[in-house]
Every structure is written in structure tokens, then in C-alpha cells.
N, C-alpha and C positions, 0 to 999 in steps of 0.2 A: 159687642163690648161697649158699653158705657161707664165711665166714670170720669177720665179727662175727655171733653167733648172735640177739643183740636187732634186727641190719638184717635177718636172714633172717625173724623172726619179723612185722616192722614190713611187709616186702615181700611176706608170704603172703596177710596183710590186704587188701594195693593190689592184687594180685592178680585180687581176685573183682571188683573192681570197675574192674577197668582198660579201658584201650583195649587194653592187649597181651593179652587173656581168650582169643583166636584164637588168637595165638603159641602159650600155654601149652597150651591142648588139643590142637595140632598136635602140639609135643614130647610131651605126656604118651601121646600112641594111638602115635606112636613108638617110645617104651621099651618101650609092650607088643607090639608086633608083632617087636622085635628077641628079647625076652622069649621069645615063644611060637616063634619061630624056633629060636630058643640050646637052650631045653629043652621044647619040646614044648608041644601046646595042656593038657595035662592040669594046672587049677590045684593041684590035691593033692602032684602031683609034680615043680611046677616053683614055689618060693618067689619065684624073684623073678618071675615073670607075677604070681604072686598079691598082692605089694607093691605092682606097676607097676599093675595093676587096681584095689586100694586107695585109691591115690595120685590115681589118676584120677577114679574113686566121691567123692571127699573133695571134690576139684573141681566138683563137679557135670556131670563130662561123662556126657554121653546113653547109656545102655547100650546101645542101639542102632550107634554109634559104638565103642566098647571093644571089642562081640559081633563086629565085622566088621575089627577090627584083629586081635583074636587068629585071628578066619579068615586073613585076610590072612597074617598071619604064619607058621602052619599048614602053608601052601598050599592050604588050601580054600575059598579065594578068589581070582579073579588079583585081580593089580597091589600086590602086596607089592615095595618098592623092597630092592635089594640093600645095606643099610645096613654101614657099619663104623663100628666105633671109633677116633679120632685123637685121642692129646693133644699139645697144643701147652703151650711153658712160654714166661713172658715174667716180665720186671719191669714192674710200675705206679710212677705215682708217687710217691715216699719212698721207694722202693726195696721196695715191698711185690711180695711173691714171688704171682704169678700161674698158677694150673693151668687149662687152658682144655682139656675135656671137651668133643669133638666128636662126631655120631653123623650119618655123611651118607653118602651115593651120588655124590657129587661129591667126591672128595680136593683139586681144582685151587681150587675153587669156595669150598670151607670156609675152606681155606687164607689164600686173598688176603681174604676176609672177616674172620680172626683179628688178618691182619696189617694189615688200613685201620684196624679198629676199633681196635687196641694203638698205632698212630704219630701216630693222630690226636686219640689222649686224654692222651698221655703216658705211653707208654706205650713199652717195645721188646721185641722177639724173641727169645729166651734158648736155648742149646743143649738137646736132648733130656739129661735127665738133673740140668743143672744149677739147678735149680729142685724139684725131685719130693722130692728129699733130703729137703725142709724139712717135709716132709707124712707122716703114715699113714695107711694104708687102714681105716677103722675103720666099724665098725655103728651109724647115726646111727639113732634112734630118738625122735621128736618127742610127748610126750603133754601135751595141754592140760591142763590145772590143776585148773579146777571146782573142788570140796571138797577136793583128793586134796593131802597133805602129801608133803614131800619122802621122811618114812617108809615110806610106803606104796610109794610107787612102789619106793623101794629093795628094801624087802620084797621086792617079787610078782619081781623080777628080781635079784638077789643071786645065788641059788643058778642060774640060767640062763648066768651067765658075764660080766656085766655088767659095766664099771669102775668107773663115776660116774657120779653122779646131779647133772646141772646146772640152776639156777633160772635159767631166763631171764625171767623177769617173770611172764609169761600162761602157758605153757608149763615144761616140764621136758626137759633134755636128756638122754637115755639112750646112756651111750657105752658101746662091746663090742667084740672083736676082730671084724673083717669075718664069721668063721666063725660068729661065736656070735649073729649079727643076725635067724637065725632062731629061734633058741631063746628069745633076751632077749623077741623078738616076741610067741612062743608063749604064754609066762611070764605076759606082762602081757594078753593074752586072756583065759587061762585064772582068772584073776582078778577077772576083766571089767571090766579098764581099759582106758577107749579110747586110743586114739593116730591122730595127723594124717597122721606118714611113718612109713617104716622102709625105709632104705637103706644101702647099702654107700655111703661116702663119702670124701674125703681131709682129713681133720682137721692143720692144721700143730700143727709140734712148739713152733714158736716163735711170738711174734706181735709187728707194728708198732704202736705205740700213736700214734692220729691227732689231731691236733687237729682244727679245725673245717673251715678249708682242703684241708686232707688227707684228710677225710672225701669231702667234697665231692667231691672229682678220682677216687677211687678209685670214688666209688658212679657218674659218671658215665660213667666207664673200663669199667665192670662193666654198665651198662644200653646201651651202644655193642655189647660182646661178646653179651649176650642177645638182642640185637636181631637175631642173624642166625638164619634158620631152623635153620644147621646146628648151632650151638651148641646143645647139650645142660647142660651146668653149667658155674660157674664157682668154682672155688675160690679163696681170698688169705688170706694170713695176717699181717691186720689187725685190730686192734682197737677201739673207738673207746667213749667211756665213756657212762654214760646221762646226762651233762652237754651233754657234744657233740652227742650224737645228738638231744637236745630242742632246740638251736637249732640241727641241721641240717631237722629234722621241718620246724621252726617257718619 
């Protein structure tokens, strides 16, 4: 889920500890089997297996599990599913502009999932196109905090390509053009700063500012769409302030 980056950070948390912990590792050996599919088992020469592998490692899924999806994905393994990519665009409620990131072997199946979960939250259907506008493709780069000043990060990725450098509380957000997500990556390695993600993402240009109500309807608009296996991400371009957000926690 991205769109308020303090609910993404807040939901990474619930995350480890959730009942959805299955969901998540399901989608995460997912990306990497479409991953090692798209560009080959080789991590050296395929950045994004090597992020989706990352991503996954960060999660605590089994290497055991990761080893036999990038099989799978390969084809050195059967029973690798024949996945696509499908986005869906909608409005939620307030009129927040919705990207619904699908990755499934069922197109019929993902579909009327997108669309129960959007009518029954408050949510509608929006034309292909008409929603996407409000978004860029950009290099999301998440590095937790520890010691590290907002200079520092800036430093080690500056010269990589980098735009800005965002404080989300616990975390720092590192944004980049989509191309430059492995370089900004690299950068901040080579440094030897750690980092949580690093993905290609759709960051809106604009944002809704929610009150407490409006928080509320969008986060559970947003946990209806994750909740199907086919969904892969969900993007909105929402914002909600760190006032709101302690008496939505709360």
C-alpha cells in the first residue's frame, strides 16, 4: 500500500505480526517468480529478482521457499503459474484516486475481486487511463533511520540520481526516477546503508488530505483490495496528517 507513506510505514509493522503474515509471503515468492521469469534466474543480472529476493529476506520468508520460486520461475521447477500483470483504476471515497496493481493467472477471477472489494467499500470503477494520470512511475527506496541523518542518506545517493530525501518518522524515503532505483540502490550499499524496499512504484502527483472519517473508509477500502490473493499493490493519493493518524491508530 502506498499513498500516505507514515500508513505504509505504520502497516509494515502490523505486518510481521499479523494474521495476513500467509497473504504477504504468498505475494512476496510471487514477484519473485514473475521476477526470475521476466529476466532470468541470474540475481547479478536481473535487479529486480534481486529487490523481490530482498524484499522477501527483510520479511523473514524461508530461503528455502524464495530458492524454489526463483526455480519455479526459471522453469527449473514445475508448477510455476502463468502470472500477468493487470491494473485496475477506481475512485475511493473523497474522491481519492485509486491504482490497483494486480498480478494473477485468472484475469476473470482478479477482476470481479477488484470490483466487490471497490463497491462494497465505497468505492467505483474508473476508466483505464483516467486515474493513472494523477501518478509517476518513480524508484521507491525505503531506509530505516538508526543513527543515520537525513544528510547522510542524501550524501551516499545524490550523485546516483536521486530526488528527495523524505522523513517519514522511523524511516527515510528515497525517491528516483523508475531507471535510476537501481543505481540510488547501489549507492546506498555501497556505503553500507541499509534499506527495508527498493522498488519501482507509482507515487501521485497530487494528494487528498483526510480527515479522521476519511482516513478510516480509505484504509478499510485499501485492506478489502489486499485482501485478495490476486492483488499485488495498491496505490491512492491520500494523505492523512500525523494527528489523524494517532487517533485513527488509537
Amino acid at each position: 500500500m502506498s499513498g500516505h507513506s507514515k500508513w505504509a510505514t505504520t502497516k509494515h509493522k502490523k505486518a510481521v505480526i499479523d494474521a495476513k503474515r500467509g497473504k504477504l509471503f504468498a505475494k512476496l515468492i510471487k514477484n519473485i517468480e514473475v521476477a526470475a521469469r521476466m529476466g532470468g534466474v541470474d540475481i547479478e543480472g536481473n535487479p529486480t529478482l534481486y529487490d523481490a529476493i530482498q524484499k522477501a529476506k527483510k520479511q523473514s520468508v524461508p530461503n528455502k521457499n524464495i530458492d524454489s520460486a526463483v526455480k519455479r520461475g526459471g522453469g527449473l521447477e514445475a508448477g510455476g503459474a502463468d502470472y500477468e500483470t493487470i491494473m485496475y483504476e477506481g475512485y475511493g471515497p473523497n474522491g481519492v484516486a485509486v491504482l490497483i496493481e494486480c498480478l494473477t493467472d485468472n484475469r476473470n477471477r482478479a477482476a470481479s475481486d477488484v470490483r466487490v472489494a471497490m463497491t462494497r467499500n465505497g468505492g467505483s470503477m474508473a476508466d483505464p487511463g483516467s486515474v493513472s494520470y494523477l501518478f509517476n512511475r518513480k524508484g521507491v527506496v525505503i531506509v530505516p533511520k538508526g543513527e543515520l541523518s537525513e544528510d547522510d542518506v542524501l550524501g551516499a545517493v545524490l550523485d546516483a540520481g536521486a530526488e528527495e530525501v523524505n522523513d517519514l518518522g522511523e524511516s527515510f524515503e528515497v525517491l528516483s526516477e523508475a531507471t535510476d532505483l537501481v543505481a540510488v540502490r547501489t549507492a546506498l550499499q555501497d556505503s553500507g546503508i541499509d534499506y527495508d524496499s527498493a522498488e519501482a512504484n507509482f507515487v501521485p502527483t497530487m494528494q487528498v488530505e483526510l480527515d479522521e472519517e476519511g482516513a478510516k473508509k480509505i484504509f478499510k477500502l485499501i485492506d478489502a483490495l489486499e485482501d485478495s490473493d490476486d492483488v499485488q499493490n495498491v496505490f491512492a493519493n491520500f494523505d492523512v496528517s500525523d494527528e489523524v493518524m494517532e487517533k485513527v491508530d488509537a
